[in-house]
Backbone as JSON, one array per atom type, in Angstrom:
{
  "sequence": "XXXXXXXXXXXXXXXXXXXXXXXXXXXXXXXXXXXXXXX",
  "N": [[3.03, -14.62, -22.36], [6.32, -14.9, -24.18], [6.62, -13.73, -27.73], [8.27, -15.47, -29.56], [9.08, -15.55, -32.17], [9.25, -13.15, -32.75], [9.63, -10.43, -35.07], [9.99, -8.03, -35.33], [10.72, -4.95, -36.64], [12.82, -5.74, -38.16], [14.54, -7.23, -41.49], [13.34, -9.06, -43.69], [15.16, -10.76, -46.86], [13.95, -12.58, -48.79], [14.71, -15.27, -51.38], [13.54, -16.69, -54.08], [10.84, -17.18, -53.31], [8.11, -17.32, -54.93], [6.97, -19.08, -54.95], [5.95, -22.2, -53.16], [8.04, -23.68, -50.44], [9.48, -21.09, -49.99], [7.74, -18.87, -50.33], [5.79, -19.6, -48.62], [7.53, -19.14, -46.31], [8.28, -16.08, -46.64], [5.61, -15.27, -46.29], [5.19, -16.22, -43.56], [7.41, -14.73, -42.26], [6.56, -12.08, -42.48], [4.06, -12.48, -41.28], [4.93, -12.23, -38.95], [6.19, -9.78, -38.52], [8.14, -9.05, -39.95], [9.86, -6.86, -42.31], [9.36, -7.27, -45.5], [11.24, -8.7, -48.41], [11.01, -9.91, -51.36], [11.8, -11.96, -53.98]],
  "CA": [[4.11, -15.39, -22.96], [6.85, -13.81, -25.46], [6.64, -14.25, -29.05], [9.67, -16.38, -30.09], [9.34, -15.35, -33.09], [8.76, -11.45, -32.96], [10.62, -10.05, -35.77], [9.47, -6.19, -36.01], [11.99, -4.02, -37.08], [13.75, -6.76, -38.98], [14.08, -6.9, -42.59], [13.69, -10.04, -44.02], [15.02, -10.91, -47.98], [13.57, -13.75, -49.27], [14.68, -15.46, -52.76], [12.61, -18.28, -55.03], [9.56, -17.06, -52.81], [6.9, -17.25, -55.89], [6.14, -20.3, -54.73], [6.61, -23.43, -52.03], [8.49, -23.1, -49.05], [9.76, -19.97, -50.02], [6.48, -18.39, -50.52], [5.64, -19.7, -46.79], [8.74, -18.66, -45.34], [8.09, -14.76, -46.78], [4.38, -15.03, -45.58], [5.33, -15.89, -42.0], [8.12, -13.53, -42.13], [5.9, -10.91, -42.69], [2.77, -12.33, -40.24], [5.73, -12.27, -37.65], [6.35, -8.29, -37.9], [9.11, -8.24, -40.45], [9.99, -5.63, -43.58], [9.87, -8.69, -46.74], [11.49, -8.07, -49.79], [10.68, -11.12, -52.17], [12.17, -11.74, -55.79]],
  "C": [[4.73, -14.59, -24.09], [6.98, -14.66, -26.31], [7.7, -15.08, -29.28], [10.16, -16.35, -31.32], [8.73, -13.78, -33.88], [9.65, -10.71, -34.11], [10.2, -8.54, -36.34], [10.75, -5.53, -36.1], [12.84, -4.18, -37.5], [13.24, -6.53, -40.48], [14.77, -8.77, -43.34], [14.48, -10.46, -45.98], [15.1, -12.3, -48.12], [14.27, -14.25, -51.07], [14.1, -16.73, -53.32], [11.31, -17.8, -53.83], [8.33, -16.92, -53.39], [6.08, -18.18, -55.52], [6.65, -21.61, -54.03], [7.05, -22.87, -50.6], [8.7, -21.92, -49.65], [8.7, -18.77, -50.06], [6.28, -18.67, -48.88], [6.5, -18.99, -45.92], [8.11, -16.97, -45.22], [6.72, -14.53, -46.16], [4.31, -14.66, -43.94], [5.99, -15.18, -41.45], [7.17, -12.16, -41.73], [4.47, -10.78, -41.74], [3.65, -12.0, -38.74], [6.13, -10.58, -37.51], [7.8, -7.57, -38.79], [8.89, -8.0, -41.68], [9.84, -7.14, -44.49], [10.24, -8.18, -48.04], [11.78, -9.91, -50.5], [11.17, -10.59, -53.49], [12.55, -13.27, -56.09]]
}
């Protein structure tokens, strides 16, 4: 089965990700295969 949410070679930027959703979002971003740039 394909990922649906394969994101390698993507670059994600996250902002307010210190904490809450945004913090989740950048996590799964990043368990999913993409670059994260958090601030």
């Amino acid at each position: 089965m394909e990922n649906l949410f394969d994101l390698s070679g993507k670059v994600a930027v996250v902002t307010g990700s210190t904490k809450g959703i945004g913090r989740a979002i950048a996590q799964q971003m990043a368990f999913n295969g993409a670059d994260v740039v958090i601030s």
